[in-house]
KOLLUM-505026 format. One record per residue (C-alpha): x, y, z. Coordinates in steps of 0.5 Angstrom, whole numbers, plus 2048, in hexadecimal, padded with zeros to 3 digits. Example, Ala and Ser with C-alpha at 12.3 -4.5 7.8 and 13.67 -1.06 7.14 Angstrom:
2
8197F7810;81B7FE80E;
This chain:
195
8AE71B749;8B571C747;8B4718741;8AF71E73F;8B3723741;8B872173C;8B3720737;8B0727737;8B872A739;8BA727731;8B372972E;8B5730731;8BB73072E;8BA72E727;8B4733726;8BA738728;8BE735723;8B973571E;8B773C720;8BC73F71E;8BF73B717;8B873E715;8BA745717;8C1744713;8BE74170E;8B974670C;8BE74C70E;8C3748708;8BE746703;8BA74E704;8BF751701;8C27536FC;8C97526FA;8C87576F2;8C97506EF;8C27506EC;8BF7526E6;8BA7586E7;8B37566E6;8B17576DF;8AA75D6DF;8AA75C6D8;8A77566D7;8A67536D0;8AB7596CD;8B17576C9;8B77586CC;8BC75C6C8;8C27586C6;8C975C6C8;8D07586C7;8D47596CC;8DB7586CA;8E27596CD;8E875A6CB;8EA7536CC;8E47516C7;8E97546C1;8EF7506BE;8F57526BC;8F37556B5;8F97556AF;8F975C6AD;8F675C6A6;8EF7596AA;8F175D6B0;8EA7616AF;8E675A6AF;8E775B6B7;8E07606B6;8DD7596B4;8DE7566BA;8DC75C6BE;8D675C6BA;8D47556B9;8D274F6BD;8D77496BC;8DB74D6B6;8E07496B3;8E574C6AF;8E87476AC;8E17446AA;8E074A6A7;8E674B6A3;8E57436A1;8DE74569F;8E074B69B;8E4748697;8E0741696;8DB747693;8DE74B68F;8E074568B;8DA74268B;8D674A689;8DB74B683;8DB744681;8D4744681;8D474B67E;8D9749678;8D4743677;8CE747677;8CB74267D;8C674867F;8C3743684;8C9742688;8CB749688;8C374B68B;8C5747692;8CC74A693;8CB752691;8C6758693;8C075968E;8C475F68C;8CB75C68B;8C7756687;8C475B682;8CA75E680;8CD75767F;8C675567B;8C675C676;8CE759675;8CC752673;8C775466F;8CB75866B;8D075366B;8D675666E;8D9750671;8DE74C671;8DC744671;8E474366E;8E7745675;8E974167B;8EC742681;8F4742683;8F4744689;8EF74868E;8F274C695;8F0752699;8F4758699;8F275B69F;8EB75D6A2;8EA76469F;8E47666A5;8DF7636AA;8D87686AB;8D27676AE;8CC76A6AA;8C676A6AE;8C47626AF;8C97606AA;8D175E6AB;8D57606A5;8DC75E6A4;8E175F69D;8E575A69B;8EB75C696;8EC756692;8F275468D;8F074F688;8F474C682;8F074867C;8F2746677;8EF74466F;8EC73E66D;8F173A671;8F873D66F;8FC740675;8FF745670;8F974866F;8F974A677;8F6751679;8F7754680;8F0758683;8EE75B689;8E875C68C;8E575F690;8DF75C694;8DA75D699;8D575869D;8D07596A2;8CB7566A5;8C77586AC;8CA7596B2;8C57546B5;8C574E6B1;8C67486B3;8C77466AB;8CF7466AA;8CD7486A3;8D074F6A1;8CD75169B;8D2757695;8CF75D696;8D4760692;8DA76068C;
């Protein structure tokens, strides 16, 4: 009898135990802590893709390409070194195709409108084929706009060719250049939009 009693005395005191994990849980996990997302009442609509950048996002930025801090608020995953590497790989290969008459590479690296411009010239044969380059460095960064969907940034280039492999015949040029490309592209790709 006594052996019974205990029994039902231990039974009593689990569900008591038991009673109450369940209150503690459901008075935990039933509330919530403002972690959770919202639920989504427009299903199946895209969501728009804002950058959320900081300060802290921006590096130190030399002087001269202080402006491209506008990129890196504008663009997800900006580089500007990668830009500036880019610009000057392009800049060499547009004039060298260009002085070449090399339409179809030009049609890759160019916006229709600049690719015109450069085709109306080579036709009328005003290049230099004879020309090579002595060196290429970006001056400074002139501006960095936003026009709609597009990102546009000039680049201020000073380049020294020379003639039919003579370094005598060494010519300093600067150019202006601006490239772009749209804001939310994946392709790392700028296109020169202006000269």
């Amino acid at each position: 009898m006594v052996y019974v009693d205990l029994q039902i005395f231990d039974i009593i005191v689990f569900a008591g135990i038991a009673v109450f994990l369940v209150f503690r849980l459901r008075n935990v996990l039933g509330k919530r802590t403002g972690f959770e997302k919202k639920p989504n009442n427009n299903v199946g609509a895209q969501p728009t893709r804002i950058k959320e950048t900081t300060a802290n996002n921006v590096p130190e930025l030399e002087e001269k390409i202080s402006k491209l801090k506008t990129a890196y608020v504008t663009i997800n995953d900006f580089d500007h070194k990668k830009f500036l590497e880019g610009a000057k790989r392009a800049f060499e290969i547009i004039i060298n195709a260009f002085n070449k008459g090399d339409k179809k590479t030009l049609k890759k690296l160019v916006t229709e409108g600049v690719f015109k411009s450069f085709e109306e010239a080579i036709d009328a044969k005003n290049i230099n084929p004879d020309y090579q380059f002595y060196s290429l460095n970006i001056e400074k960064i002139e501006k960095v706009f936003v026009e709609g969907s597009r990102i546009k940034i000039c680049v201020k280039f000073i380049s020294e060719q020379f003639k039919n492999n003579d370094e005598n015949t060494v010519v300093k040029k600067q150019d202006s250049w601006t490239f772009e490309k749209t804001i939310s592209s994946k392709d790392p790709n700028w296109l020169l939009s202006s000269t």
